[in-house]
C-alpha positions in Angstrom: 78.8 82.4 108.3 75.7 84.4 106.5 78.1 87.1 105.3 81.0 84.5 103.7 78.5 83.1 102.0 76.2 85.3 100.8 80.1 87.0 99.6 79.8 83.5 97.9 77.1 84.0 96.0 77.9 87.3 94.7 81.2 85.8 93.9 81.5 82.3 93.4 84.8 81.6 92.0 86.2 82.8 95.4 86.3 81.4 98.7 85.8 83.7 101.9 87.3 83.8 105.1 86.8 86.0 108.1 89.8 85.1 110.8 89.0 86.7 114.3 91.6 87.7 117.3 92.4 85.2 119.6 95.1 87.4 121.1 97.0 90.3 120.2 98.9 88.4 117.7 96.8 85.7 116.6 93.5 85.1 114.7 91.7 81.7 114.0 88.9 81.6 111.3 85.4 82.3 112.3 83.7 81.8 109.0 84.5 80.4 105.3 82.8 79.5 102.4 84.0 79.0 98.7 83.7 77.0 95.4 85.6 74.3 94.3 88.2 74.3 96.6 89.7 70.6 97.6 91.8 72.3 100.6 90.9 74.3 103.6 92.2 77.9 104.3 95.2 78.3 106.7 93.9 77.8 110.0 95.4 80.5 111.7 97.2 83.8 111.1 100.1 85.0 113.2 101.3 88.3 113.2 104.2 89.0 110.6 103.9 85.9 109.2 102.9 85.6 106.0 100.3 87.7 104.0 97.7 86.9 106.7 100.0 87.7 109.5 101.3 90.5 107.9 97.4 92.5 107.2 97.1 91.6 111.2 100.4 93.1 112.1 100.3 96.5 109.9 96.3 96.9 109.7 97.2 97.1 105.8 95.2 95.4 102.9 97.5 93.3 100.7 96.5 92.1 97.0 98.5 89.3 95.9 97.8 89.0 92.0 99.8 85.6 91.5 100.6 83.8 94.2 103.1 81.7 92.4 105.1 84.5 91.8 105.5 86.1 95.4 107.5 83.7 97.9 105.1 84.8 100.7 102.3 83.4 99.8 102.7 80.5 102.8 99.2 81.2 103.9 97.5 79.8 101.1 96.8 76.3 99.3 98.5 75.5 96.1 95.4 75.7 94.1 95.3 79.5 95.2 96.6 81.6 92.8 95.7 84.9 93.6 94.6 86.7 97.0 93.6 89.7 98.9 93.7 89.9 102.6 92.1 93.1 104.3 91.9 94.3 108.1 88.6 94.6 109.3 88.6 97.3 112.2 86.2 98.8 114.0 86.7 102.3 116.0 90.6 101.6 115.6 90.3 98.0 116.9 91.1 95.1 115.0 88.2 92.6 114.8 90.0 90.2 112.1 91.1 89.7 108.9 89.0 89.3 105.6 90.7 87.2 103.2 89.3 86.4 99.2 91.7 83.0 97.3 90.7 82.6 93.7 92.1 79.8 91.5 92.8 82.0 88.7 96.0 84.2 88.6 94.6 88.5 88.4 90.7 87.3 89.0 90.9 89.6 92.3 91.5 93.2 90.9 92.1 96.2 92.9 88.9 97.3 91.5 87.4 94.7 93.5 89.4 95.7 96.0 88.4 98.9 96.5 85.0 97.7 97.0 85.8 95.0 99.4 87.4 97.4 101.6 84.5 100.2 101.6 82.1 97.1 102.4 85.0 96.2 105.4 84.2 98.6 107.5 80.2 97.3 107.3 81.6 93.7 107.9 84.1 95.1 110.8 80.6 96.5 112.6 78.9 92.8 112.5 81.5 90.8 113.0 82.7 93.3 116.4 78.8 92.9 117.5 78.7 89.4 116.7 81.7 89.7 119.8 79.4 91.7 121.9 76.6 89.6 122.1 78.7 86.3 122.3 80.3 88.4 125.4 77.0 89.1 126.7 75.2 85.9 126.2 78.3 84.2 128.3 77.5 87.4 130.9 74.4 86.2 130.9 74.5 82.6 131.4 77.5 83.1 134.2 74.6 85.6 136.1 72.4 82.7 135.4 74.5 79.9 137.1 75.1 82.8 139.9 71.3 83.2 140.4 71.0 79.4 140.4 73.2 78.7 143.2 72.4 81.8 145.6 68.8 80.6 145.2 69.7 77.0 146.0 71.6 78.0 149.0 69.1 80.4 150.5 67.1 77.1 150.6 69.0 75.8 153.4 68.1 76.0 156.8 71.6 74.7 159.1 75.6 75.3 158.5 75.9 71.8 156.9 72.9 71.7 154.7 74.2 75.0 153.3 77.5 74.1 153.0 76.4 70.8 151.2 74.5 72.6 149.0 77.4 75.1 147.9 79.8 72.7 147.3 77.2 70.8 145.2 75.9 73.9 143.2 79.4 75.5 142.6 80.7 72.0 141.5 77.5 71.7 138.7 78.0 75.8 137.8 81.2 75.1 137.2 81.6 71.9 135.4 84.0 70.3 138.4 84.5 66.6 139.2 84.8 67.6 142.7 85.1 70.6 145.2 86.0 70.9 148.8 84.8 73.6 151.5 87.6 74.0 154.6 86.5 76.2 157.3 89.3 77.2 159.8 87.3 78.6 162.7 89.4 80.9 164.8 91.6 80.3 167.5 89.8 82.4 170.5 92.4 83.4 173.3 89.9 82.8 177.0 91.6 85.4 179.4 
C-alpha cells in the first residue's frame, strides 16, 4: 500500500494498482490508490482476458493510449481513458501485475513507460518479499500453535488426560467446532 501511494503522490492524476497471483491464472489486487476516481479497479485479472489478463498471460507490458478506442479495454471503468498494465517478475516468476488508469486520453506515455517498467523490477523485489515474510510469519505462527499443543500435552500425566487435552488443543490450533480421537486397539490372537 506504501508503494501505490507514494506512486500517487508522484503522480496524482493516476490511480495505482498492484494485482498479485492467486493461482497460475488469476490475480486479485493487493494494493490501490488514486485520485478522483468514483469507481474501483477490476477486481480480478484472469489470464487472456482483457488487458489485465492478457500482461498476466504473456508477461508483456501493454500501453493502452485511449481506451475508448480499443474494444479490449473490459478491465477498466468508464472514466478510464487511458492505461498501462506491466508484469512485475522477479527471477522469472510472476509476482503480479502493475497497472496505471488516467482520466485523460495519451496522459500515460511510453516515456513514462519506460520508466515504470525499469522501476518494475524494484517493485517485483518488494512485492515477492512482501510474499516471503507473509509465508513465513504464517510458518511461524503454525510452529507456534505446534509448540502450544505439544507443550500442553506433555502436561498430562494418564491416557485420558492426554487424550483430552489433544483433542482440546488441536480443536483451539485449528479453529474447529469439534474433534474426535478413535483409538482401535488391536485385536491380539492368545495361542
Amino acid at each position: 500500500n506504501l508503494t501505490v501511494r507514494e506512486l500517487n503522490q508522484i503522480f496524482p492524476t493516476n490511480r495505482f494498482t498492484i494485482y498479485t497471483p492467486t493461482s497460475e491464472s488469476e490475480a486479485e489486487i493487493t494494493a490501490t490508490a488514486g485520485g478522483g476516481y468514483t469507481s474501483m479497479p477490476a477486481p480480478k485479472a484472469r489470464a487472456g482476458m482483457g488487458i489485465l489478463g492478457k500482461v498476466l498471460q504473456t508477461k508483456q507490458s501493454i500501453l493502452v493510449k485511449d481506451t475508448s478506442a480499443d474494444p479490449e479495454h473490459t478491465d477498466f471503468a468508464d472514466e478510464v481513458r487511458t492505461a498501462l498494465a506491466i508484469p512485475l517478475a522477479f527471477s522469472s516468476k510472476s509476482v503480479g501485475v502493475l497497472s496505471i488508469e488516467g482520466q485523460e486520453p495519451g496522459t500515460i506515455t511510453e516515456d513514462l513507460q519506460e520508466i515504470l517498467e525499469t522501476w518494475s523490477y524494484s517493485l517485483s523485489a518488494l512485492v515477492e518479499n512482501a510474499r516471503l515474510m507473509d509465508q513465513i510469519r504464517k510458518q511461524v505462527d503454525r510452529q507456534r500453535k505446534i509448540n502450544q499443543v505439544s507443550a500442553s500435552i506433555r502436561q498430562s500425566s494418564d491416557v485420558q488426560s492426554i487424550l483430552e487435552t489433544t483433542a482440546v488443543e488441536v480443536c483451539r490450533a485449528l479453529d474447529a467446532y469439534q474433534t474426535q480421537i478413535e483409538i482401535n486397539p488391536r485385536s491380539e490372537e492368545h495361542t
